[in-house]
N, C-alpha and C positions, 0 to 999 in steps of 0.2 A: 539287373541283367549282368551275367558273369563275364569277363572277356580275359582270355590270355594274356597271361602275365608279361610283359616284353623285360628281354633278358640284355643284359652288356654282351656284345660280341667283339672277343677279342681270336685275332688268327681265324679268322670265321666259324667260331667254336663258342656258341651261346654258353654263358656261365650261369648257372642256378644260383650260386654265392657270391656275394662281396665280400673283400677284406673287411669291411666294418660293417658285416651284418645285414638285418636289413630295416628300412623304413615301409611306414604305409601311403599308399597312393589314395589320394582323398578325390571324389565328385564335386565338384564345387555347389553345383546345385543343390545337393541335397546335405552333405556332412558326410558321408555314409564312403567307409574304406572299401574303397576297389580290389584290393589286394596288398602282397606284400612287396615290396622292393627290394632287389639285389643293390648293396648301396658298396660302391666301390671308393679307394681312395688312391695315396701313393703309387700301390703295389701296382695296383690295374694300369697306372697313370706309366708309369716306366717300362711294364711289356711293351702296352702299346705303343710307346714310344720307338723303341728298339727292337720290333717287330716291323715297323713302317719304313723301314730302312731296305727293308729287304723288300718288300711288298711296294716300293719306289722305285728300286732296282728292275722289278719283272712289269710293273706297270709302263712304266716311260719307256720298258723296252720296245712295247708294243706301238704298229703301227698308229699314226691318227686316225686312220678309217678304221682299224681294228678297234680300236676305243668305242669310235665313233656308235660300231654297228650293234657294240655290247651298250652303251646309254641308251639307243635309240629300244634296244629290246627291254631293257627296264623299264623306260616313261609307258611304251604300254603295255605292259603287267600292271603298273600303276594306274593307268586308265581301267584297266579289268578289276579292281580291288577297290574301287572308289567309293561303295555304298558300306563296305565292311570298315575301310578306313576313318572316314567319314563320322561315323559311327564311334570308333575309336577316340577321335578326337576331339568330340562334343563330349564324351562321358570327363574326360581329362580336363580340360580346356573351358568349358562353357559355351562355348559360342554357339550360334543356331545352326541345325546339322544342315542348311540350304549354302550355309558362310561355308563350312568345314567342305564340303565336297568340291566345291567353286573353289577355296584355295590347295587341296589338295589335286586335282587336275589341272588348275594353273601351274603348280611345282613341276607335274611331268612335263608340261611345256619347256619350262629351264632346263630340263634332260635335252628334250630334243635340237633346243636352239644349241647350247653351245656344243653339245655333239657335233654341228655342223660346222661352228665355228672354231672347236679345236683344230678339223681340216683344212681351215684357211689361217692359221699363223702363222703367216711369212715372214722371212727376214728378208733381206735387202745386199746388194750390190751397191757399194761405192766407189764412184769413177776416181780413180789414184791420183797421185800429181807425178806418178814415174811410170814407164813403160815395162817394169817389170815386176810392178807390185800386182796385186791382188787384194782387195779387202772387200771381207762378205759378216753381215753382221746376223748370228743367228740366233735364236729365239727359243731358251730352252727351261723347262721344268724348277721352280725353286728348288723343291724338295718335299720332302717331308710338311703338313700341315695339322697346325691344332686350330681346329674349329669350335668355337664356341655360342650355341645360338638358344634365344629366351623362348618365354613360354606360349607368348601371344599368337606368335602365326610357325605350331610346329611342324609345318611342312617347308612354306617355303623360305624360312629363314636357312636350315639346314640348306636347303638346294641352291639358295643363292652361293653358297658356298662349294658345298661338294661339287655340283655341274661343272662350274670355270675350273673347278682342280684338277678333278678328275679330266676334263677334256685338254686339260694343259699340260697334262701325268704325271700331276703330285700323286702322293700319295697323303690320307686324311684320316685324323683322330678326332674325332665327333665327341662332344660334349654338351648335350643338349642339355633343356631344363628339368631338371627332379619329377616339376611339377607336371609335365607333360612327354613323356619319356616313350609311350608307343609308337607312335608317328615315326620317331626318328628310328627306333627298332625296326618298324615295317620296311623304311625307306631303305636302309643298310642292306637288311634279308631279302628284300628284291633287285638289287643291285646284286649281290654275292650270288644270287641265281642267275643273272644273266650273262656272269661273266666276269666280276670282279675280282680280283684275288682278294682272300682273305686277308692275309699282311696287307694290302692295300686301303682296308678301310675298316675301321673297330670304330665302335659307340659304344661310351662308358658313362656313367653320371654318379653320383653319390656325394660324398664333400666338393662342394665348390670349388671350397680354397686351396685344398690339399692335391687336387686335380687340375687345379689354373696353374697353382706354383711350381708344380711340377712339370708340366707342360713346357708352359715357357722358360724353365730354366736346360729342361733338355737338352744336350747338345746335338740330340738327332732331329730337333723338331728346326727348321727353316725359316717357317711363317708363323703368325698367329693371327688368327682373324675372329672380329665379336660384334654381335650383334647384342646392344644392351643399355644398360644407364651410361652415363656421361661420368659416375662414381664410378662402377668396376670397368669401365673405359681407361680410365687415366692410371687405374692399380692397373692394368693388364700391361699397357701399354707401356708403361714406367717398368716394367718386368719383363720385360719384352728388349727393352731397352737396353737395359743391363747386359745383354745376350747379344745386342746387338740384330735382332733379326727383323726381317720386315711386317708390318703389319697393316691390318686393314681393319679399321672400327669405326661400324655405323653407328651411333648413339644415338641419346635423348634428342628432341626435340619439345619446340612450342608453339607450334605453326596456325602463322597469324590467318587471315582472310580479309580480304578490303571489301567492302560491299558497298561502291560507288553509287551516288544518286541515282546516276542512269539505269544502275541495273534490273534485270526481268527480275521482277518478285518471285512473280509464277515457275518461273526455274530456281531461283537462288533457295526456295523454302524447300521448296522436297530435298533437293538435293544437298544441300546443308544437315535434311535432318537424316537422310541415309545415311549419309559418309561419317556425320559427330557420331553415332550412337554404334554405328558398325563393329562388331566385336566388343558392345559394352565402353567402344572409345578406346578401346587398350591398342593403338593403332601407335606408331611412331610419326607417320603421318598425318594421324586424326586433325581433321581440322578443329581448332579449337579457341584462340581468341578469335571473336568477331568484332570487328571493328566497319561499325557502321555511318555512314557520311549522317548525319541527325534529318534533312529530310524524308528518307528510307525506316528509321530508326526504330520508332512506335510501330509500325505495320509489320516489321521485317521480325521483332521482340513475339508480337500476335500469330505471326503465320508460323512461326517456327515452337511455340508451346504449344499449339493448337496441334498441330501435326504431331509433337515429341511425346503427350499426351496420350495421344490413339495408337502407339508403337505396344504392341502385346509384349509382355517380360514372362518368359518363364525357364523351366528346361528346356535345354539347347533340344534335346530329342522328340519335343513335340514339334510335329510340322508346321503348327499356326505361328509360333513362337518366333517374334521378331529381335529381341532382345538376349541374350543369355544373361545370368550372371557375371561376376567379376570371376578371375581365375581362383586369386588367393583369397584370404581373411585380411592380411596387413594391406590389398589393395583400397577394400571395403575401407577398414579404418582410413585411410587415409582419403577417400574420397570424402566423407562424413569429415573429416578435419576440416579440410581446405572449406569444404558449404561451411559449417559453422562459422570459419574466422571471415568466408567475404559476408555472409553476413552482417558479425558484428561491426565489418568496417562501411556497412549501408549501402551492401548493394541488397538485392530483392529478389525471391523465387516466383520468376513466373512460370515454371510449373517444376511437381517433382518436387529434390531435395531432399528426400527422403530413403533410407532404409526399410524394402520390403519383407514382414517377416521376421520370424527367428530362425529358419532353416536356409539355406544356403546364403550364399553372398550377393542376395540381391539387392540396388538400388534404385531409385525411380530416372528416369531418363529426366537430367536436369536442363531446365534451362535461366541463368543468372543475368539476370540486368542489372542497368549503372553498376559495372565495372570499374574499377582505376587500376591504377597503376602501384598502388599500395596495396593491397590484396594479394597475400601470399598466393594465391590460385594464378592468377598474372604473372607471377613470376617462377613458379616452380609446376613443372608439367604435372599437371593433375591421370593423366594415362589413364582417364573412365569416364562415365558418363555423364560429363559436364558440360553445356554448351555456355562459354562466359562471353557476353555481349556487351560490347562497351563503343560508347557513340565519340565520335569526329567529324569536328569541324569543317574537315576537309583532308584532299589527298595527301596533302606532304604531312597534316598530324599525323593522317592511320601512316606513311611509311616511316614517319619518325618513330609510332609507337611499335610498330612491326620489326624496326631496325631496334629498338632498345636493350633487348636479350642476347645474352653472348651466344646462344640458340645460332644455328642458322641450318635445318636441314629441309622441310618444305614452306611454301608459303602458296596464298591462294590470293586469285581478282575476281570479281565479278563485274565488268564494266560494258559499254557498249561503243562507247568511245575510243577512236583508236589512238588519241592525242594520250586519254590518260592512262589507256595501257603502255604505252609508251616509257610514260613520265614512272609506272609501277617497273616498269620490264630493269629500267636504267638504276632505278633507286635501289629496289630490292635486296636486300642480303641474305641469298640461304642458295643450297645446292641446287633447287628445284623449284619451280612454278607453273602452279597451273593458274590458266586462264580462261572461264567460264566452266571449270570442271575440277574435279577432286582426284582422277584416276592416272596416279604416277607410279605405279608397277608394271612394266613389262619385263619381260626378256631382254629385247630390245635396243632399253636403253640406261644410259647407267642412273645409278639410285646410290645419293649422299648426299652430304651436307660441309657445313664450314665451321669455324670457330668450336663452341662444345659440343656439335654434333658429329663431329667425328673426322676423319679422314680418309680418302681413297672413295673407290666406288664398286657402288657391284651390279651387276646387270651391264650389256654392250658390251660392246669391245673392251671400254673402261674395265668389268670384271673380269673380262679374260687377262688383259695385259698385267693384273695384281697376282698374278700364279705364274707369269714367266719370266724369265731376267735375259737382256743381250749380252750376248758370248760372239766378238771379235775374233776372226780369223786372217791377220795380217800376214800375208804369203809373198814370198819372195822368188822368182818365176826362173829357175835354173836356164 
């Protein structure tokens, strides 16, 4: 199936060429080029830059409800587009087109919320200690934004970004993934339709490095914000630094799960095995060590191969098709790495484990028992479709083994207990938890993590407050 080629927009002015030519856009399912890609690097990277300057200028000028009533008309045009996108974003990406629609009409929802939420950023009055002071603390725009978001979820990675910016009146240079590059096209060119100014928002991709460094070396660019590894986390941010600007980076995770004795099997299997396999597991989120109390252990090992087993794998564009492929080729390898080495350190496939095929990047929905803590898969996020299962003696091993990773962005319980949700709630180390549930993306509320999974937050309030800075007004009352 053919589909329009998505172009870099720079000045709201689709470019056919990049400075460095172009690349091909590959299907993951099948091998087979999509088309050709405009691949941009420096050149692109420095318009845009010093084009957002001015496109900051005319955006911030405008009202918040003037903002507001231009989001509100983008999220739904995006609600109207959602079968074509959708579509789009399974030929790219892999995932099953039931995933890609569900996250692409979730994204217009971050339109709408902080649309609403740009209108409520107040500043504050502070009562003086003199009778003719005045001090009013206000709440204004960083500036200019370089956004950087991966290939896993390309809607609303972008939108966790662009939404809080745009509703705060930065202005945003978008640098999505290579590997998934329509999404974030569609998402630009229906914002620039409802009202965005041009200058105010371009999406470029092509060299990585050449596009990150330039970015953040900018002196027009404010903020830099990234959604990605815990490696181009630390280079961005270490460059970022230099510059002195502010940032925001959601990274890696390795997010445990505690499966207490108490807990409902009959809920913990299905929905252990929706959330691990969801998107092929390429989640940041994905729940993925399970750390089971040892009388749960055997049963919990059985219901969840049993279930991960009967999951259909194929193209994301067949409606039966519960699985996709992996996005890349280098994911594939390295999910086949990490199975080989727990392997050879004795743990066991109960089911799956396998590469299916020589056509696309597909592998079997795994599930690994007796687990340790010596197994590279343990310690370094596998991001596919690995479910790795490793039993404890009890609560404080699993939160000792859950606390052991300099990781900390989600973590999961299943308990019925409210002593030893507790005793999990106080132990815990990571941004997020859930408890008897996998579903930590809203709008709503904010979404991050600690240690190498990153810094700041996005979603709530917490994302809007990462796109504004207070400006003091100390007035002295004639």
């Amino acid at each position: 199936m053919t589909q329009t080629m998505p172009r870099p927009i720079i000045d709201g002015q689709e470019r056919d060429e990049g400075s460095l030519g172009t690349r091909p856009l590959v299907n993951p399912a099948n091998g087979e080029v999509i088309g050709d890609l405009a691949w941009c690097g420096e050149a692109e990277a420095l318009e845009a830059a010093r084009l957002s300057v001015e496109g900051f200028a005319m955006w911030s000028a405008m009202s918040a409800l003037d903002r507001s009533k231009i989001m509100r008309r983008a999220a739904d045009q995006m609600r109207a587009e959602a079968d074509e996108a959708a579509a789009e974003m399974t030929r790219e990406n892999g995932k099953p087109l039931a995933q890609a629609r569900g996250e692409w009409l979730a994204s217009a929802d971050l339109l709408d919320w902080f649309a609403e939420e740009g209108r409520r950023a107040y500043g504050r009055l502070i009562p003086t200690r003199a009778p003719d002071m005045r001090w009013a603390v206000h709440r204004r725009p960083v500036g200019p934004v370089a956004a950087f978001t991966p290939w896993n979820f390309p809607a609303w990675t972008p939108l966790q970004k662009i939404a809080p910016a745009l509703a705060a009146g930065c202005s945003v240079v978008l640098k999505p993934a290579e590997e998934t590059p329509s999404t974030a096209y569609r998402i630009v060119r229906t914002l620039h339709a409802a009202g965005v100014p041009g200058k105010a928002l371009s999406v470029i991709w092509g060299d990585p490095a050449a596009i990150s460094s330039t970015l953040c070396a900018a002196p027009e660019i404010h903020k830099v914000t990234l959604t990605g590894s815990t490696r181009v986390g630390r280079l961005l941010a270490s460059a970022a630094g230099q510059h002195l600007k502010k940032v925001t980076m959601e990274l890696g995770g390795h997010n445990p799960v505690i499966v207490a004795r108490d807990a409902d099997l009959d809920t913990v299997v299905p929905l252990s095995t929706e959330f691990k396999f969801r998107n092929a597991g390429q989640v940041c989120v994905s729940p993925t060590r399970f750390l089971v109390e040892r009388p749960l252990y055997a049963d919990f090992v059985a219901g969840v191969s049993e279930a991960a087993k009967a999951l259909r794998v194929g193209d994301g564009l067949d409606t039966a098709t519960q699985m996709g492929p992996l996005t890349t080729a280098g994911q594939l390898s390295k999910i086949e790495a990490l199975t080989a080495d727990a392997l050879q350190g004795g743990a066991e496939v109960a089911t799956g484990g396998s590469r299916i095929g020589n056509s696309g990047n597909f592998f079997e929905p795994t599930v690994l028992s007796g687990m340790t803590p010596r197994m590279e898969a343990m310690n370094e996020e596998p991001f596919g479709p690995l479910m790795l299962v490793m039993p404890v003696d009890d609560i404080d091993a699993a939160i000792a083994e859950a606390n052991r990773l300099p990781y900390g962005l989600a973590a999961y319980a299943f308990t019925n207990d409210m002593r030893t949700e507790r005793r999990i709630v106080a132990g815990i180390n990571s941004g997020m938890l859930g408890i008897n549930h996998f579903a930590m993306s809203s709008p709503e509320t904010p979404f991050g993590g600690v240690g190498d999974s990153g810094m700041g937050s996005e979603g709530g309030i917490e994302g809007m407050d990462a796109y504004l800075r207070p400006f003091l007004v100390s007035a002295k009352i004639a």
